[in-house]
Structures are given as C-alpha cells and as structure tokens.
N, C-alpha and C positions, 0 to 999 in steps of 0.2 A: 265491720266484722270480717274476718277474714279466716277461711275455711282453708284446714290443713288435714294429709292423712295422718291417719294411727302413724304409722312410722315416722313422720317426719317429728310428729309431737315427740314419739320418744328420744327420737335422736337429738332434737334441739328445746327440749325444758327448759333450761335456764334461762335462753336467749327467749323463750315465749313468757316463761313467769317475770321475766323484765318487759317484757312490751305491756304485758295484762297490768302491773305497780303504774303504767305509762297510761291505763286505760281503753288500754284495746281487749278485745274479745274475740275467742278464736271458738272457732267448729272443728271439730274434729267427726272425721269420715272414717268408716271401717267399710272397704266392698263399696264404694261409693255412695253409701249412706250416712246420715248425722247419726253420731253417737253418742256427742257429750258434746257439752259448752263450755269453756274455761274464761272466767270473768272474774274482776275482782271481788271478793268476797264482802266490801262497801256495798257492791255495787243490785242487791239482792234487793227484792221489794216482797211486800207479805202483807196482806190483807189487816194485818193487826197494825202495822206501822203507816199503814194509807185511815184505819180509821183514827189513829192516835192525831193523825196529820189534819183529817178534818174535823176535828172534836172541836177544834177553837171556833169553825169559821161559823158566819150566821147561817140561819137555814137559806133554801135556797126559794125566790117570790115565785108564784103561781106560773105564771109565763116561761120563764128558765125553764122548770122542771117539767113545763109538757112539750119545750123546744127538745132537753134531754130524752126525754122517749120517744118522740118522734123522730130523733136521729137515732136511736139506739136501733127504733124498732125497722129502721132504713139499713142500720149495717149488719140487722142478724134475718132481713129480709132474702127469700133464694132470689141471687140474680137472674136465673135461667125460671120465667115463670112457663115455657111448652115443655119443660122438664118432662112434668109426668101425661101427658098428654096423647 
C-alpha cells in the first residue's frame, strides 16, 4: 500500500486509477493524516460475503473452536497488563 498526499492524488488520478485496475492500494493523507483508501472496488469484503463463503464449509470440531477463542481471546487481550496500575 502506498501512501500519497491529497495533492499528489489529485494531480496524478489516472496514473493511480491504473496502478489500483493493477491492484495496488493507495492512502491518501490530508495534514498528514489518512483520509481515504482507494482500492479496487473487487477488492471490498462485507461480512455477508464471508458468511455466504462459509455457508458450504462443515462445522468447525470441538478442539479448533476452543483453539479459535483462545487465540482470538490472546489478540483482543491488553498487551500492557501494569497499564492501570
């Protein structure tokens, strides 16, 4: 991904809407902040097309699913546990 200013976007669109048909993905900075993402419009995901996707597959056995929370519940753990201390 590759991070451009507001101005640069505006001055060079077309040469970015050919890089993004190429599959790149650009950030765009206003004030040196993100302010928008420009990606190929393929390239979107939505919570109704991840369940369409797993609507086939079999359920998931006892074991997987308590592997899955136990990692889930490791990445939404606070790293900094003297935080509040």
């Amino acid at each position: 991904m590759r991070t451009v200013t507001a101005t640069h976007a505006s001055r060079h669109l077309p040469g970015m809407l050919d890089a993004v048909a190429h599959g790149e993905t650009f950030t765009i900075t206003r004030s040196g902040r993100a302010v928008a993402e420009v990606r190929s419009a393929g390239s979107t995901s939505t919570a109704g097309a991840l369940r369409r996707a797993l609507a086939g597959l079999p359920p998931l056995d006892d074991h997987l699913e308590a592997d899955i929370g136990t990692a889930t519940r490791l990445l939404t753990h606070d790293p900094v546990p003297w935080r509040d201390v």
